[in-house]
N, C-alpha and C positions, 0 to 999 in steps of 0.2 A: 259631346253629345251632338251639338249641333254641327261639324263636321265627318260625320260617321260616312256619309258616302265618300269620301276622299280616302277615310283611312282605311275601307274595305278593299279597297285596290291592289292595296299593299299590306298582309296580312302579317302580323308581328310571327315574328319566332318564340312561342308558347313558351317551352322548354325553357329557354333565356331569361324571357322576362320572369319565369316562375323562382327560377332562381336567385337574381336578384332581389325581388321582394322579400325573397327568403333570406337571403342575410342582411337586408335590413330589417326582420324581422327579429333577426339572429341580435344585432345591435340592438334593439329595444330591451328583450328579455335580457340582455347582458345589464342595462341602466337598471332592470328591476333586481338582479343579483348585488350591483354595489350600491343602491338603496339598501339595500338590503343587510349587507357587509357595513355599513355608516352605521347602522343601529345594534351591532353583534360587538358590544367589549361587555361579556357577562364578569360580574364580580363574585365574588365567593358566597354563594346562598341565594343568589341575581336566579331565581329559577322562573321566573315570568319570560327575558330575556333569552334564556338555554332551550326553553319550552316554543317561545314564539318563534325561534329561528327555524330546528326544521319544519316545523309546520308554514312557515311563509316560503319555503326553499323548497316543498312538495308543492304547494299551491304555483310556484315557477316553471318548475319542471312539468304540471302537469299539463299547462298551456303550451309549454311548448312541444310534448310528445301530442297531444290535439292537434296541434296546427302543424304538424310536416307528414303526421298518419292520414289529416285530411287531404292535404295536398297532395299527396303520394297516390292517395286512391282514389280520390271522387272527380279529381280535375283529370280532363282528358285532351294529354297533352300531344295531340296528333290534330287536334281540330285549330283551324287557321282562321281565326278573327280578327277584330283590332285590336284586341288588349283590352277593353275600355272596363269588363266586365273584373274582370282582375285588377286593374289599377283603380277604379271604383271602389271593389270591393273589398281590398286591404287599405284604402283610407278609413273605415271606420273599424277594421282591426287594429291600426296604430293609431287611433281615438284612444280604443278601450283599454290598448296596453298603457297607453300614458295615463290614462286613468286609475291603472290598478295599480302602476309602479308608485306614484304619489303616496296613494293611502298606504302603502307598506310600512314606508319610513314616518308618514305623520301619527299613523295608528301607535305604534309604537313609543314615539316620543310626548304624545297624547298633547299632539297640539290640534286636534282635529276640532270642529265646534261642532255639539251635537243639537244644531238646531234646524236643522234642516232632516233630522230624523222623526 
């Protein structure tokens, strides 16, 4: 932030950098699939188990069809700035993914504490 006049000079390659963030983006949502996979051994009758999975494996999928449909169309990747607004603003998109991969796997093995509810 407080170098932004330096970094204006020399304006990032959009496209690039969108990229990148994107497959670490890519990496995140993979941690929330083998969270995921760690809590998937159903046993015969286990239908809580059989039930929670795809529904927590739509809930993946669907953050991840959101965030490459948003970035595909809202970001305009011809405009030449420093990055800062993107590398800002996917810091608190990989917040909230570490945030929801967590609760996947504690929800499930119910070590969550419900006291902060």
């Amino acid at each position: 932030m407080i170098g932004r006049k330096y970094l204006v000079k020399v304006p990032t390659n959009t496209p690039h950098l969108l990229e990148r963030f994107g497959l670490f983006t890519i990496i995140l949502l993979g941690e929330s699939i083998v969270s995921l996979l760690a809590v998937m051994h159903p046993e015969e009758g286990d239908w809580s188990s059989i039930g929670f999975s795809p529904v927590s494996f739509a809930i993946i999928i669907s953050m991840w069809w959101q965030y490459f449909d948003s970035m595909e169309k809202k970001v305009d990747k011809r405009k030449e700035t420093a990055g800062q607004i993107i590398i800002y603003g996917h810091l608190f998109i990989y917040l909230l993914l570490g945030l929801i991969a967590a609760p996947i796997r504690l929800t499930f093995l119910e070590d969550v504490s419900y006291v902060f509810s």
